[in-house]
N, C-alpha and C positions, 0 to 999 in steps of 0.2 A: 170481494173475493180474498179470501186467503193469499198472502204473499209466501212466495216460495222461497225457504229456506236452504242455503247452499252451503255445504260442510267441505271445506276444501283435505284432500288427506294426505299429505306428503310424508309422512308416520307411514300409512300403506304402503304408499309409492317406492321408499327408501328400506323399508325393513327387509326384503329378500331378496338385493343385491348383495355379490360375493364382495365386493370390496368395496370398505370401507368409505363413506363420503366426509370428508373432513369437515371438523367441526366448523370452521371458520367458513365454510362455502355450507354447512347447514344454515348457520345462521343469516348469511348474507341471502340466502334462496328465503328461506322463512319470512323476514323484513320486511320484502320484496312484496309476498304474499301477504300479511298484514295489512299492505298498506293497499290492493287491491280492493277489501272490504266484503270479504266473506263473511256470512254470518258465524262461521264458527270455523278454528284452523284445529286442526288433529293435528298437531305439532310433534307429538310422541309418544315415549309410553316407559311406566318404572317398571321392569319386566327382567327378567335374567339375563345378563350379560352372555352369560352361555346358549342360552337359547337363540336368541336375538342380538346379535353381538351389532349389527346395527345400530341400534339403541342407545350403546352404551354411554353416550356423553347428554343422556337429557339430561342431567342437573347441570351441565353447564351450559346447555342450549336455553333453558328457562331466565337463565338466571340473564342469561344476552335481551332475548325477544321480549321476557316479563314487560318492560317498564315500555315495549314498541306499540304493543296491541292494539291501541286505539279503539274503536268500537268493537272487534274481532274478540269474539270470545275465545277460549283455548281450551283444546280438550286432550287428555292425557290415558291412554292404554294403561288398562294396570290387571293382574292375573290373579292376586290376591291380596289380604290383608296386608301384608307388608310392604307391597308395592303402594297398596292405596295410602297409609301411613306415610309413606315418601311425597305421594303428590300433594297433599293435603298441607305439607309445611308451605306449600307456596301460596298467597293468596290472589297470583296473578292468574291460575288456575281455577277455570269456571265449573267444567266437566270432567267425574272420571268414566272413562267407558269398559266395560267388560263384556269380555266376548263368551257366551252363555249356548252353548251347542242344544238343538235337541236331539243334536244326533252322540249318542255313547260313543260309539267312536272315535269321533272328530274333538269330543269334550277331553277324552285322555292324550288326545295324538297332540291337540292346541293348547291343555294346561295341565296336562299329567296328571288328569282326577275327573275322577265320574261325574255323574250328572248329579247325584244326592250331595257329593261333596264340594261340587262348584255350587249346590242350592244355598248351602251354606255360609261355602264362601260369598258370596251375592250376598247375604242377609248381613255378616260381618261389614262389609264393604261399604254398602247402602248404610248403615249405620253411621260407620266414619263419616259417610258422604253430607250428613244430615246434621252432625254436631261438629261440622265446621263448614256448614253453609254451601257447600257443592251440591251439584244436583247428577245422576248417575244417569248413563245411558247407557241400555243392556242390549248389545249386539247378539240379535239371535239367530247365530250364526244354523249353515245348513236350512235356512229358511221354507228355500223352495225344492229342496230333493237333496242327495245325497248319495256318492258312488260307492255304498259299504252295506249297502241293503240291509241299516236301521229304517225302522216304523216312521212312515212319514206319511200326511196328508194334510190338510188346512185344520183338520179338528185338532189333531198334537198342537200347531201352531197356535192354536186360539186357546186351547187349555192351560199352554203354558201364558200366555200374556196374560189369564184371568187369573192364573195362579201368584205372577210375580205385581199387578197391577191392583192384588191383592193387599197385598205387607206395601205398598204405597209408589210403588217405583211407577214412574209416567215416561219416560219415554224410551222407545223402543227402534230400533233399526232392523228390518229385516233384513238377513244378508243372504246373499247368492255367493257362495263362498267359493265355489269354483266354476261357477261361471252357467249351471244347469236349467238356470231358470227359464220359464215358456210364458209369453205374453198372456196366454189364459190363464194359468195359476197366478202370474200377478197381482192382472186387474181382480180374478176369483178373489183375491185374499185381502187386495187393500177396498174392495167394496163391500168386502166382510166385515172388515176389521173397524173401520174408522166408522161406519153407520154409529157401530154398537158401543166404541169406546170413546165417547165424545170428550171428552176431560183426558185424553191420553195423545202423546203425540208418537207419530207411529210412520216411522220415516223409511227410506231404503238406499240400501248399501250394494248397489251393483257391480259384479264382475265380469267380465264379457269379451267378446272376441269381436273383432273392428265390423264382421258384418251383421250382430243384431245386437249394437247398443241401442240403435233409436227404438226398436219394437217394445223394449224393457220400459223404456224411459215413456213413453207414449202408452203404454197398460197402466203402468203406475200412476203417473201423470193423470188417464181419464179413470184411476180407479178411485181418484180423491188423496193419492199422494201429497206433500206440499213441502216434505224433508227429503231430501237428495244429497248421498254423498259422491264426491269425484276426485277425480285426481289428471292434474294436469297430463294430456297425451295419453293419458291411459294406463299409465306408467305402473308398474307393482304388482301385485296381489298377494294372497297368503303364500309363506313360506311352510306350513305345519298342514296345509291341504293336500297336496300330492306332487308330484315331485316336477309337472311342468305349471308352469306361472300362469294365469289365468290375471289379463288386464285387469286394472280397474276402470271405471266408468268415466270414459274422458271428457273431462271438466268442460273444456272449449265445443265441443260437440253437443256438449248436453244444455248448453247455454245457449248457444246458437237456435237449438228446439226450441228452450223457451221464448227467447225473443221472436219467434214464428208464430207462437200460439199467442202473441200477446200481453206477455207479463212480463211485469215491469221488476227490472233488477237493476238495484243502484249499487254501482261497481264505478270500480278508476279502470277504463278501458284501455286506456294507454299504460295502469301498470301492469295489468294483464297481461297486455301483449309484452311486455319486458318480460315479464314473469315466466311466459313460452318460453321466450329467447333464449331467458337462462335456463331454463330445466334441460336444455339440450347441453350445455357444459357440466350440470350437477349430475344428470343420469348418463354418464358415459359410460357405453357398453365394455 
């Protein structure tokens, strides 16, 4: 059986609180996490300081946790070419991620540009990604519906992942971007999806509300999921979605499932539980 991949996201977590988390309690929370042994940390993102003022000290957050990683790969947000340019001077940087709407709306609201012009930004991107040895993960966001009444059903989804799985890009996170997603569209989509694209990794990025994270987690889960993002307690969600915060997929919850169903995840459980402990001093309300 496929081992399940756990993407811890404290980048999510931390980017749409009003004030600021200092750099030095970034990096000590980061460390922390590291050293837990997730398969992959979202540590941040090169993104407009204006936009995301959160953000603003990843180059000196990188430049701390770079040499910590240990087996943890690290995955870096970036909006366009110029951001990706940015993460790409680091070679402590395994992943850049871009957030890729099917929904027009959400695509100018989350990077001030349409769908044909984030196509392109994506191709730019994916490019850079490829002549300096990164590999791109394309968050496609609005996944499973969307409060703007753009065109949506599983065929846009699967047209766009044959379009972009196309020009070479492999792995994909679907996202619940504010939180809409229904246990049947789920399982529908990841038993769609992963049949057909056997060479693609094709993960999910849930947002949710404390009483149906397990139902998301458990669709995906039996629809042949095996990539999971989370974020400790729940903590976060999009700031550029709508004006109330929709969680994200709480790490300790979602793990506790697996451990139910049987799968085996090799983690430092004693830094985990530190790792709780402090998220309660770094996310203060």
């Amino acid at each position: 059986m496929e081992q399940i991949k756990i993407i811890e996201c404290p980048r999510d977590a931390m980017q749409g609180l009003p004030g600021f988390i200092p750099t030095a309690d970034k990096i000590r929370y980061l460390k922390l996490l590291l050293e837990v042994g997730f398969d992959t940390l979202d540590f941040g993102s090169f993104v407009s300081a204006k936009a995301i003022p959160q953000m603003r000290d990843t180059h000196e957050v990188i430049a701390e946790i770079g040499s910590f990683k240990g087996g943890t790969r690290l995955l870096a947000i970036v909006a366009n070419e110029r951001g990706a340019l940015e993460a790409v001077r680091y070679p402590e940087i395994d992943f850049l991620g871009f957030p890729f709407s099917i929904s027009e709306t959400f695509q100018i609201r989350n990077t001030n540009s349409t769908i044909e012009v984030s196509m392109e930004r994506l191709r730019e991107i994916f490019k850079t990604c490829q002549d300096h040895g990164k590999e791109l993960v394309v968050y496609l966001s609005m996944a499973f519906g969307n409060p703007y009444g753009d065109p949506w059903n599983a065929d846009v989804v699967s047209a766009y992942i044959e379009k972009l799985s196309a020009l070479g890009m492999r792995i994909f996170a679907l996202s619940d971007t504010i939180g809409v997603a229904h246990p049947d569209s789920i399982r529908y989509l990841f038993e769609s999806l992963i049949p057909r694209w056997k060479g693609l990794e094709i993960g999910a990025h849930f947002h949710t509300t404390p009483d149906s994270w397990e139902e998301k987690i458990r669709a995906a889960w039996e629809g042949g999921c095996r990539r999971f993002d989370g974020a400790i307690r729940g903590f976060g969600g999009c700031p550029m979605a709508k004006d109330v915060l929709t969680g994200n997929m709480p790490t300790e919850k979602m793990l506790q499932f697996f451990q139910d169903q049987g799968e085996i995840l090799s983690l430092d459980w004693d830094k985990f539980d530190k790792a709780i402990e402090l998220s309660g001093t770094i996310f203060k309300s």
